[in-house]
N, C-alpha and C positions, 0 to 999 in steps of 0.2 A: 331298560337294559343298556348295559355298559360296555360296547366292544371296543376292542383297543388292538391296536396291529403291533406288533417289537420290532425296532429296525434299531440297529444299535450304534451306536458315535465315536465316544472315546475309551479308552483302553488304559487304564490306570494299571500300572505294575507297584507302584506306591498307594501311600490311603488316599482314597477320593475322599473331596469335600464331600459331607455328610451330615446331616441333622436326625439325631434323634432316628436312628435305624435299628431294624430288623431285621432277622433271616427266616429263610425260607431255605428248605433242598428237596429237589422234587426228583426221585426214580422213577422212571417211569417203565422200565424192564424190569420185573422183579429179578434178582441176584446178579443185578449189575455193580459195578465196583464205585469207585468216586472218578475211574476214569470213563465210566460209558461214555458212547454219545449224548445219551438222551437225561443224562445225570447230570444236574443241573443246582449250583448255588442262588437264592435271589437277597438282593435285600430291598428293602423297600423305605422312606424315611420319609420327613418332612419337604413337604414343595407343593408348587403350582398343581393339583392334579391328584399326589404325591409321585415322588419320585422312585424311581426304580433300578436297577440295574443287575448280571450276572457275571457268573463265572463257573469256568469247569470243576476250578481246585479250589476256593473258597479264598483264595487269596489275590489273583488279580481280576480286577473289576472292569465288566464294561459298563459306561453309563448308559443305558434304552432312550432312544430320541422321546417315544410318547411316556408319558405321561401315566399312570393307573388308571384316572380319570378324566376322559374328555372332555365331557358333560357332568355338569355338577347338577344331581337332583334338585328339583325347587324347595322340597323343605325344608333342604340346609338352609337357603336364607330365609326364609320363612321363617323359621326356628330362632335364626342366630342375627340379631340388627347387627350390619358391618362384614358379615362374612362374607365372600365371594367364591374363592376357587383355593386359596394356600391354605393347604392341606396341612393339619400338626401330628405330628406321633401315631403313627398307624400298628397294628401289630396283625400275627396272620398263623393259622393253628390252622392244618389240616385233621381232622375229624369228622367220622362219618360217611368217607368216600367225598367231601366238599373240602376248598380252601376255603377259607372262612376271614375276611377281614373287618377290622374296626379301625375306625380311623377320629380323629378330632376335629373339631367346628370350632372357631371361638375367636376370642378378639384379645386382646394384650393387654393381662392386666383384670381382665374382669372375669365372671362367670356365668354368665349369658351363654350357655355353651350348650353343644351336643356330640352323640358320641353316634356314630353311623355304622353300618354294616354291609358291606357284601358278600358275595359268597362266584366262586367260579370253580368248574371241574376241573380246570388243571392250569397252571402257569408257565408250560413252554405254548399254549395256542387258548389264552384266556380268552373266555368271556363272562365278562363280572356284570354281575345282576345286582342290583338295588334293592335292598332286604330291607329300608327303611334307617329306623332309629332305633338305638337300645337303649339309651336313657339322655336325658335333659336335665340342666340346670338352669335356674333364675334365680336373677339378682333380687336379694328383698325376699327370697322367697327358702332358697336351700343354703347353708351352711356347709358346702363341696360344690366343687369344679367337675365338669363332665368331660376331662381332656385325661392324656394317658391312658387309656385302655389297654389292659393284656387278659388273653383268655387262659384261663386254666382250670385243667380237667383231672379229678382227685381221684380215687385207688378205685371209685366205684363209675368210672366210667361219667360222671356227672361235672357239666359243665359249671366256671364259675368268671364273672365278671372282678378284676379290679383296676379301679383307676385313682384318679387324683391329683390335683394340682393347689399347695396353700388353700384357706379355709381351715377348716377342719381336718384337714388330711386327707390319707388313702383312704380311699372305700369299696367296700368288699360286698357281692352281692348274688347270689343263687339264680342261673339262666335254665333257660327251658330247653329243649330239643332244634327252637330253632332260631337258637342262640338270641333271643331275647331276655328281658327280666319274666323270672318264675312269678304266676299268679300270686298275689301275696304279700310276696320276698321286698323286701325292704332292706336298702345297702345300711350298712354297719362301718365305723372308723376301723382299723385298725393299723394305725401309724402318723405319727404324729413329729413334728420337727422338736417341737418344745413340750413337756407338758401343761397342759391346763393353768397348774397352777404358777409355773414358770416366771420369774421376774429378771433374767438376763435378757429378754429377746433381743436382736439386733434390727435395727430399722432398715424398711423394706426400700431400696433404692430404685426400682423400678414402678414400681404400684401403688398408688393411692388407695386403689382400693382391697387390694389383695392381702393384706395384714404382714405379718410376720412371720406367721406357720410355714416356712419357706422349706417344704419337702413334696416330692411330684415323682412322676415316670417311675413307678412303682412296675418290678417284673418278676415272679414267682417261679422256682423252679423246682422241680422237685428231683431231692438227691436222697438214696439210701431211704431209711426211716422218716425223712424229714421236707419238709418244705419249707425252703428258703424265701426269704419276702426281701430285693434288692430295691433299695428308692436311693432317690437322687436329695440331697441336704444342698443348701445356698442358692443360688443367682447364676440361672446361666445369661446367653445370649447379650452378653456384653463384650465380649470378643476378647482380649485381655485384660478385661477387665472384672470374669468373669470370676466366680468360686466356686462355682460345681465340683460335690466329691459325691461318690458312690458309698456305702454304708447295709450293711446284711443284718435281718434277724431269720431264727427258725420256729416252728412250730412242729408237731406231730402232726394236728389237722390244718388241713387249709383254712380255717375259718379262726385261724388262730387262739392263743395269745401267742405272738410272734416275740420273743426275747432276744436278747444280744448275747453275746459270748460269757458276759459278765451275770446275767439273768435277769439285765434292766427290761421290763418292757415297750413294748414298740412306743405305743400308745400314748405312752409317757417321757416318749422323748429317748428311748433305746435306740441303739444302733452299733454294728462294730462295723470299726473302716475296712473297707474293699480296697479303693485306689482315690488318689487325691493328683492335682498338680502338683510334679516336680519344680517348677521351673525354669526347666532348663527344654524341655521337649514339649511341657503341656502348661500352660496358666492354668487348665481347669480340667474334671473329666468326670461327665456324666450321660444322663440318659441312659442306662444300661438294657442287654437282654443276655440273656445266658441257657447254652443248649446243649445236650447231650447229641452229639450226630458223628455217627460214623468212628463212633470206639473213643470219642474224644469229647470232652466237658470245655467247653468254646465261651468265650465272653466277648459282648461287641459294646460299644457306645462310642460317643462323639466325645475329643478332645477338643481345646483349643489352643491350634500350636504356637509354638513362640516362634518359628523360624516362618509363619507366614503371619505373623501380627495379628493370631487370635482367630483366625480363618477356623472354622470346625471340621476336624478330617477324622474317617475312621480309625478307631482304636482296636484292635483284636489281640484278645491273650487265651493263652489254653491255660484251665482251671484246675491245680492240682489243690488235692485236699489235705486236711491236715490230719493225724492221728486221732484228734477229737469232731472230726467231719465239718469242719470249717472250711470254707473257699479263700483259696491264697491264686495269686496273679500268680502266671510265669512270664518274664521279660521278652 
């Protein structure tokens, strides 16, 4: 078991630096407004622990001194040669009366990885319990990466794993009640940076071993008739030197075929542009999550700004749709 005390630091009224983050809003007066007391934004992102922080109005941030995790279970490194405590891409889905998180294990570049789980009854006075592992990669062994986790739950109340990082792509996979992989269930691609047969790829600047399939941080949401499958295209964590852009397909079922606007599929190297760097405010912009909460369709990810030399700060835009139900940014 995982306790962790909130005592909180700094006080962003601009974007906090940020990696690869997530939101959380937690009520905890049923028909309280977004100004309750007890009405509370979180997000949660990449770091030592991983990192965390809140807010009343979802827009100024305080950073939390601890950490999510104090103690890092032994099987992470057990699991993962190289791993220790920095925590990647976490995501967090209440369900079932539990908050429920998945976090990444893993090392730069390779896929020796795993994907973890906790679970805590509430996040203004957590205590996060160590659910184990929900799924594992090895090198030499799978053909996907076990980093990027987002949970998603379809029209039948039924839970579903996807993540991914290069390799083979996204991968999509049926969990059980208690948010583990379903007896069985075996993860499936569906999304892919290039297709198979592809001969433009562009050479991987960061990884020898990671190939070319350069699409990760895969995040699902479901709008109207459809669910939406947002991943991340190019190369971040290079600071300005970065090319992360965001890219949407849909489906009817969650277990897709996910198409782009045009009807290319995912799988095959589909995608329609979300947001890219300007140049002028962002080198690059990815990692995304995206939420229906409180009357409004919300998008977050990390940029990399030009006015702090590539530094990654939050990005947040509300999501209007188009007449053909397509997600368009507002500035």
């Amino acid at each position: 078991m995982i306790v962790v005390l909130i005592m909180s630091t700094t006080l962003y009224a601009q974007s906090p630096m940020v990696h690869d983050p997530v939101m959380a809003y937690e009520r905890l007066q049923a028909g309280d407004d977004t100004s309750g007391m007890d009405s509370t934004y979180y997000i949660f992102a990449t770091g030592h622990g991983i990192q965390q922080m809140s807010s009343k109005d979802g827009k100024n941030w305080t950073v939390l001194k601890h950490p999510v995790m104090t103690v890092m279970p032994q099987w992470t490194r057990d699991s993962v040669p190289g791993f220790t405590n920095h925590v990647w891409a976490p995501d967090i889905i209440r369900w079932h009366g539990k908050w429920w998180m998945a976090y990444s294990c893993s090392t730069f570049g390779k896929n020796g990885s795993a994907i973890g789980l906790l679970s805590s009854p509430s996040l203004k006075f957590p205590i996060w319990n160590d659910e184990g592992c929900i799924v594992t990669s090895q090198e030499n062994r799978d053909n996907w990466n076990a980093i990027d986790p987002n949970f998603v739950i379809d029209e039948n109340d039924q839970p579903w794993l996807v993540w991914g990082s290069f390799w083979d792509g996204i991968q999509l996979v049926r969990l059980d009640t208690t948010m583990h992989v379903a007896k069985g269930e075996k993860p499936c691609t569906i999304a892919r940076r290039y297709s198979p047969k592809a001969t433009n790829r562009i050479p991987n600047p960061t990884s020898k071993y990671a190939g070319t399939n350069a699409i990760e941080a895969p995040f699902i949401m479901k709008h109207g008739g459809y669910y939406y499958l947002f991943v991340s295209w190019d190369y971040c964590c290079m600071g300005s030197k970065s090319t992360y852009r965001v890219v949407v397909g849909r489906s009817k079922t969650v277990d897709g075929p996910y198409v782009d606007r045009d009807g290319n599929d995912m799988r095959e190297g589909g995608g329609t542009p979300v947001i890219s760097g300007d140049k002028k405010e962002f080198e690059a912009i990815g990692h995304c999550a995206a939420y229906h909460l409180n009357g409004k369709d919300i998008y977050i990810s990390h940029g990399y700004s030009v006015a702090q030399n590539g530094a990654a700060v939050l990005v947040q835009r509300n999501i209007k749709w188009t007449d053909d139900e397509w997600p368009n940014l507002e500035k």
